[in-house]
VOGU-3710 file (C-alpha; in Angstrom, 3 decimals, decimal comma):
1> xxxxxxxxxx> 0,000/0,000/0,000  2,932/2,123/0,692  5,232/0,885/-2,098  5,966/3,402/-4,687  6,871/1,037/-7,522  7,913/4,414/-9,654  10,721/6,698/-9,033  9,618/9,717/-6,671  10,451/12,382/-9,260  8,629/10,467/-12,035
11> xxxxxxxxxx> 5,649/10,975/-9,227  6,440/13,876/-9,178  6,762/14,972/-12,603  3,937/13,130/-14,388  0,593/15,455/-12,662  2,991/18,539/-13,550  3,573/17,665/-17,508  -0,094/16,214/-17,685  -1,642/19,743/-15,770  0,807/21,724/-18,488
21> xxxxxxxxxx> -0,286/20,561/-20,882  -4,730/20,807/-19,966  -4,098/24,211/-19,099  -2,205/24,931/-22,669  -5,289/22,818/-24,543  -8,244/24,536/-22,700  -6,469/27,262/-23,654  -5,959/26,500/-27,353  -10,182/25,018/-27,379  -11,552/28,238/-26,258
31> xxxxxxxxxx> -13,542/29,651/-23,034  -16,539/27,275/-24,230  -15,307/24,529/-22,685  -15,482/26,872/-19,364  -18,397/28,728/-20,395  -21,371/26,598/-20,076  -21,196/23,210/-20,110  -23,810/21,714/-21,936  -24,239/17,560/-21,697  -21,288/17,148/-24,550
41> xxxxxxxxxx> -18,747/19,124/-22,864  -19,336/17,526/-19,553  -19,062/13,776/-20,981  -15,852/15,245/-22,399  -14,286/16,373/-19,075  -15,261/13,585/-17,217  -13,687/11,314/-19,943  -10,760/13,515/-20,060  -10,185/12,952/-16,017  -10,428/9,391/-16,362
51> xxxxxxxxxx> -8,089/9,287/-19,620  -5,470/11,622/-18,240  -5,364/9,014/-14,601  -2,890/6,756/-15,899  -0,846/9,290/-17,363  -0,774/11,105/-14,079  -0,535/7,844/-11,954  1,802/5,243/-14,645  1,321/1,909/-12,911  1,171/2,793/-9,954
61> xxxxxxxxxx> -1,948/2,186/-7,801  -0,114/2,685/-3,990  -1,540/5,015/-1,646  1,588/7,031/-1,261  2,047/7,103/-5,034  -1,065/8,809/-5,201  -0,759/11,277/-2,591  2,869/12,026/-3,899  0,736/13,006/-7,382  -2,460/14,522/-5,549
71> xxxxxxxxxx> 0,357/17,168/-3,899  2,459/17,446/-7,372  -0,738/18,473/-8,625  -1,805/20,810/-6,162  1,728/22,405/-6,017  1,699/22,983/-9,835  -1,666/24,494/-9,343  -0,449/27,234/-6,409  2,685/27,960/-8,478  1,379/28,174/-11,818
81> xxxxxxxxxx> -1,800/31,108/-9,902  1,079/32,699/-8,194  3,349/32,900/-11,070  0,598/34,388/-12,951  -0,337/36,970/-10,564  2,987/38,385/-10,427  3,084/38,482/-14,085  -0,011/40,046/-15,878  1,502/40,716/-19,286  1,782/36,464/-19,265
91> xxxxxxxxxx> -1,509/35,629/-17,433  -3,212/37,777/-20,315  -1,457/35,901/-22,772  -2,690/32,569/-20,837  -6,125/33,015/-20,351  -6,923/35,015/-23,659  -8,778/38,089/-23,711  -12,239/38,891/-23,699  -15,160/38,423/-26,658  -17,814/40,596/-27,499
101> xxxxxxxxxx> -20,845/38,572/-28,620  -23,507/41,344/-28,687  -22,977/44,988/-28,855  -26,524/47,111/-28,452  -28,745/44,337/-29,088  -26,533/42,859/-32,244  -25,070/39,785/-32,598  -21,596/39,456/-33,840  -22,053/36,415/-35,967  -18,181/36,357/-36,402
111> xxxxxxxxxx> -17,473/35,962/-32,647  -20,312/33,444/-32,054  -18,483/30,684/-34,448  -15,407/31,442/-33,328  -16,870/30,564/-29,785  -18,947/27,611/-31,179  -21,829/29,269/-29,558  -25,698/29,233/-30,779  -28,513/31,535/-30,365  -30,245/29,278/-28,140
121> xxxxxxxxxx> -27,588/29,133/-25,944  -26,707/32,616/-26,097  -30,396/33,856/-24,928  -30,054/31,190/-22,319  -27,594/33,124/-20,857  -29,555/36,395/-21,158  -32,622/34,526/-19,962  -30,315/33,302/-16,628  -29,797/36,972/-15,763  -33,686/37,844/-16,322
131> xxxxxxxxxx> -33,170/39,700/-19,293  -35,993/39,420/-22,002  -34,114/39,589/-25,195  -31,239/40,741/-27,326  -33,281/44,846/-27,849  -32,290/44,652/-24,377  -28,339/44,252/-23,969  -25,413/47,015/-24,031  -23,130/44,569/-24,332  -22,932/41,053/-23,667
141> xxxxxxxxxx> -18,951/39,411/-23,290  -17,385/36,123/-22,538  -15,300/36,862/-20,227  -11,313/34,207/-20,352  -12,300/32,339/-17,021  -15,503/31,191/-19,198  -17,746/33,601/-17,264  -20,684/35,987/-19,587  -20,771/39,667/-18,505  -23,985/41,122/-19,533
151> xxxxxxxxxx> -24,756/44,875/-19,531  -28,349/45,905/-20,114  -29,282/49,458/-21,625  -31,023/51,907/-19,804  -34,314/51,542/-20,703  -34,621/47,645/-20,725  -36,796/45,979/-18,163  -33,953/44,995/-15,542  -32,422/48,363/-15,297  -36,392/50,311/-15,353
161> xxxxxxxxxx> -37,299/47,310/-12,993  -34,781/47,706/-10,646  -34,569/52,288/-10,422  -38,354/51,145/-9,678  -37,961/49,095/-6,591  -35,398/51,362/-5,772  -37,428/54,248/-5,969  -40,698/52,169/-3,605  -37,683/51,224/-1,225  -36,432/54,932/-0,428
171> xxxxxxxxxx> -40,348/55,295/0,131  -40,681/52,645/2,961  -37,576/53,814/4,358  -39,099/57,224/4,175  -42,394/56,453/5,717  -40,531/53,712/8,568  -38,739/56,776/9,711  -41,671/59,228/9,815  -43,574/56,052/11,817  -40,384/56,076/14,401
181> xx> -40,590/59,697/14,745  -43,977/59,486/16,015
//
């Protein structure tokens, strides 16, 4: 159980080439893959964890053997945020830059196939953040870490919606306080 059958620094070395080398082909396959994941992509990255095991693990099934790799991996991890925090210029390059996907209520058809995204997915994503339809977006981005930013324009429901609950809050406040005065 304790045997390591494989030289330490192969242990070692193996989780740090194999989380390399994700990291560079997430990269290279877009934010999509972190974006949403619809049933396809997530059959994908649970087959990719289970294909990438043995190369992270070679023969070796011991406890300590795995620990050994569970730590090379989570030490790749730390360094590989840290190193990229203290360099900007190369975390940019990493994680790519932002896409615009809809600028005042137009698609860019160009930017949606290059992010292998459809129009049912995209107003999905509106929908999720209770906005009606596409008259109603600024500006809509996917962000690098596979996250959408959506900015509404000033007259669409959300943004009307919300100066109006803002506007019947300031009144309860208003009329609590005139109640404690009394």
């Amino acid at each position: 159980m304790l045997h390591v059958p494989l030289p330490i620094l192969e242990k070692i070395l193996r989780p740090i080439i194999v989380y390399l080398t994700l990291v560079i082909l997430l990269r290279v396959f877009g934010k999509r893959e972190l974006a949403q994941l619809n049933p396809f992509d997530l059959v994908v990255l649970l087959s990719l964890s289970n294909t990438v095991q043995n190369a992270i693990i070679g023969e070796d099934n011991s406890l300590l053997g795995g620990l050994i790799g569970a730590v090379a991996l989570l030490a790749a991890n730390w360094t590989l945020n840290r190193i990229l925090f203290a360099m900007p210029k190369l975390n940019s390059a990493l994680q790519g830059s932002r896409t615009v996907l809809v600028r005042n209520g137009k698609v860019d058809e160009d930017a949606m196939r290059k992010e292998i995204l459809s129009h049912e997915e995209l107003i999905e994503v509106l929908h999720k953040q209770s906005i009606r339809g596409l008259s109603d977006v600024k500006e809509c981005t996917l962000e690098p870490g596979g996250t959408f930013y959506v900015e509404t324009r000033e007259e669409s429901f959300p943004s009307v919606r919300h100066q109006e609950i803002l506007k019947k809050l300031d009144a309860l406040m208003q009329e609590v306080k005139a109640l404690q005065q009394a």
